[in-house]
N, C-alpha and C positions, 0 to 999 in steps of 0.2 A: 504494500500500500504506500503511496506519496507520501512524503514527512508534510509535503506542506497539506496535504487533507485532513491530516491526524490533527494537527493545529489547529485550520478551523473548526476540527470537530470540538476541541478543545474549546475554545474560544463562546462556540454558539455554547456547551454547555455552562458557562459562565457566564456568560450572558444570558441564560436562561434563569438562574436564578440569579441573577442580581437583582436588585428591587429598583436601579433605575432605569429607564427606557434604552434600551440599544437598537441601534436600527441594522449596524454593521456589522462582520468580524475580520479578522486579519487574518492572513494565508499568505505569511512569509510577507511578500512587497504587496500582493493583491488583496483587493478589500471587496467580501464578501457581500454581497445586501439580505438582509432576511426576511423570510417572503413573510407576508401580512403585517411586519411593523409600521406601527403610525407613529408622524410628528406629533410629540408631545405639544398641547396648544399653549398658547403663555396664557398666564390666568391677571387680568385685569381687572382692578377693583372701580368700583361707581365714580363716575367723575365727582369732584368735589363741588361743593354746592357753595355761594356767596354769604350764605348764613354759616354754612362748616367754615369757613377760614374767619369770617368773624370771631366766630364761637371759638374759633382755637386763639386765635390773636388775644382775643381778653382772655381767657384763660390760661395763656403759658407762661409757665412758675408759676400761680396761683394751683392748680390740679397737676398731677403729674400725669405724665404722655401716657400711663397705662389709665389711669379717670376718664383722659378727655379720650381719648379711645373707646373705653365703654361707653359713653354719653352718646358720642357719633356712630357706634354699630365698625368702629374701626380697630386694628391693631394696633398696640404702643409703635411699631415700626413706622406701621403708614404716617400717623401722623408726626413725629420724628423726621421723616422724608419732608413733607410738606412744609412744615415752619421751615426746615433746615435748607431743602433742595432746592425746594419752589419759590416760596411766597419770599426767602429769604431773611427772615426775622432773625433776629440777635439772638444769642444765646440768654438764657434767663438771668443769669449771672451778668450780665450784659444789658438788662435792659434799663433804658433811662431813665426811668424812674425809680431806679434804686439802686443804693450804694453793699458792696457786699464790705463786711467788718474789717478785710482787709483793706480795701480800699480806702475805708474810712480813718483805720489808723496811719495808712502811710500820709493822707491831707492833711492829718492836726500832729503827724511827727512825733507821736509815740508808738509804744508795742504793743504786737498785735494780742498778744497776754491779756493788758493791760484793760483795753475795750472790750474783750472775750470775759475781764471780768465784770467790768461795770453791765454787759448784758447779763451775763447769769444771776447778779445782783436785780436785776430789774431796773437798775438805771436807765439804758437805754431801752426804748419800744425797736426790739425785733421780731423776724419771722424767719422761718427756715424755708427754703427751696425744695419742693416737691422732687425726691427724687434726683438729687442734683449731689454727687458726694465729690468734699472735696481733695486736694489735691492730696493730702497724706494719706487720704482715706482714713480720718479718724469717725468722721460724720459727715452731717449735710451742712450746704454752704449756708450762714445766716446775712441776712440783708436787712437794710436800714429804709425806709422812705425819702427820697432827697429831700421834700416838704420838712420832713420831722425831724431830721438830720440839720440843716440850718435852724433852726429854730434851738433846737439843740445847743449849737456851736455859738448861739448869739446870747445866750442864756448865762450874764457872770455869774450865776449858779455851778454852773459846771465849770467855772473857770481854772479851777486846783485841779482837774484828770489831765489838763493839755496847758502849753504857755499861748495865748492868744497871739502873740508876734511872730508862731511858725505857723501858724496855720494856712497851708497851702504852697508852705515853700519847698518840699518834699524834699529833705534833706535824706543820703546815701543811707540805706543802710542794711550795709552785709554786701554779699556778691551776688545774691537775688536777682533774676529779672522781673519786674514788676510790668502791668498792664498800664499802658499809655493811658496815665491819669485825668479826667474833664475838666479842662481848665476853665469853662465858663462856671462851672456851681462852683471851682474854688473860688474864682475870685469874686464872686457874688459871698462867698463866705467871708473872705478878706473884708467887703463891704461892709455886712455886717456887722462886723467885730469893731471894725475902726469907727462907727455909729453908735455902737454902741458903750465903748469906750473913751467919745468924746460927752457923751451924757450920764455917764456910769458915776455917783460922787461916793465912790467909795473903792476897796481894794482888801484883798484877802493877804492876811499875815500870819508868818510862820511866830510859835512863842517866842521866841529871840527877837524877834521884830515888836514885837507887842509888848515885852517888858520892856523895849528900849522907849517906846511912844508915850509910857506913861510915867516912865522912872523908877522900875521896878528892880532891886537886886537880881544880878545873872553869874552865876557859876560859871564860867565858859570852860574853864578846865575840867567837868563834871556833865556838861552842858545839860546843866540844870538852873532852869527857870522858875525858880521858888512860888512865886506867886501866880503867873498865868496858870501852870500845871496843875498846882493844889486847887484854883480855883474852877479848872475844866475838870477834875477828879471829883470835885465834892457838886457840880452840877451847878457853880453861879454863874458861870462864863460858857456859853454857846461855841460851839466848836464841830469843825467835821473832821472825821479819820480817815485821811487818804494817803500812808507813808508817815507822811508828819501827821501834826494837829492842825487843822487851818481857822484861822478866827480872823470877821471881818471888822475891818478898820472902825466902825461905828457899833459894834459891837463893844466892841475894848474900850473905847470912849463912854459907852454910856455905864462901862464895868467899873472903869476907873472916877466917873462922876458920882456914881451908887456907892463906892466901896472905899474908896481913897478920899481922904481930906488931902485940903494944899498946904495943910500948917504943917505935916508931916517933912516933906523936900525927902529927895532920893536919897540924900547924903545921911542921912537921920534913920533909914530905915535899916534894917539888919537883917530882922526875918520876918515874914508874913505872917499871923496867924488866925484860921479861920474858925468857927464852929459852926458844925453843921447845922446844929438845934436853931441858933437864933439867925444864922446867916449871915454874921458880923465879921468884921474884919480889923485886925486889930496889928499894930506895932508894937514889938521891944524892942529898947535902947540897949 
């Protein structure tokens, strides 16, 4: 018998069970046809409708591609194609109207740590991306609102997480490539800031700052601030904790009108002392 018949025999029985269509087989250089195969037809899904690409346009990042999939009667793939192929949409992590956490901390020039914790704290209003995991694969990517993100940045409430005079000047950091940052919301942030800092009559002080404003004894060799400390420990002085203690400038003012006499002078003071019961504040010579 020919080697090259044994071959094709070979060949069609392989093709007999394999589970995808063969229409041919090989017989050395010559190629066999096999009688009653048919072309496989391509399988074509329903043209998209002007309401399905609506529907998908406002829904992506909001539902992920396997949701808006069931909604539409379609595959997570199809639609994945569509935004991505077709219609041509941004990636959700992409989309303009919202900022993802990293992004957010490379504009205000701190770490990305640092905003990852002011969100788990609830400081910041975020959301997580449907289905969107990101780059380490520890989780899903979380994003900010550009709206609520300025609003945010202009807020001297949050002035002590970021310095308002980097805000947007994306300083280097590490050998990272980062995503070509939107320089129109930053410098609408810049805007912001500088607006709100020319009408702002006040300013957040570290304790070292706030003993020296009012005259208060300072350890510096200890860097211990006798009176600010004691007084944010026993609850008379207003403070937030973020690394240091932050206390605002009219804060400390109305601390040291409430609690300091001016017949005392710095020079006369030694050590502070408080009690809790009556709230008083008192000097030894």
């Amino acid at each position: 018998m020919r080697p090259d018949l044994i071959e094709a025999a070979v060949n069609l029985a392989e093709a007999e069970t394999n589970s995808r269509p063969c229409l041919a087989v090989m017989a050395g250089s010559a190629r066999i046809p096999i009688v009653g195969a048919k072309q496989p037809r391509p399988i074509r899904g329903a043209v998209w409708t002007s309401e399905e690409n609506a529907f998908l346009g406002a829904n992506l990042g909001i539902l992920s591609e396997k949701e808006i999939g069931r909604a539409l009667g379609r595959s997570a793939d199809a639609v994945h194609y569509r935004w991505a192929r077709d219609l041509h949409l941004p990636a959700p992590r992409r989309t303009p109207k919202w900022l993802t956490l990293e992004a957010f901390a490379r504009g205000l020039c701190v770490g990305g740590h640092s905003i990852a914790k002011l969100a788990n704290q609830r400081k910041i209003a975020t959301r997580r991306l449907p289905g969107v995991i990101a780059r380490d694969g520890r989780g899903l990517i979380r994003v900010i609102d550009r709206k609520e993100a300025l609003a945010w940045i202009a807020d001297p409430m949050h002035w002590i997480y970021f310095k308002p005079e980097r805000v947007g000047t994306f300083r280097k950091q590490g050998q990272r490539r980062m995503a070509k940052p939107n320089v129109v919301f930053w410098r609408a942030a810049q805007a912001a800031v500088d607006e709100c800092q020319r009408t702002w009559n006040d300013a957040w002080l570290r304790p070292s700052e706030a003993a020296h404003l009012i005259g208060l004894p300072i350890d510096r060799q200890n860097r211990n601030f006798h009176g600010i400390n004691k007084a944010i420990n026993l609850g008379l002085l207003k403070a937030v904790r973020w690394g240091n203690w932050w206390i605002l400038r009219s804060e400390v003012l109305r601390f040291a009108r409430d609690r300091v006499t001016d017949s005392w002078g710095p020079r006369k003071i030694k050590r502070i002392r408080f009690s809790r019961e009556g709230g008083e504040l008192g000097a030894t010579n």
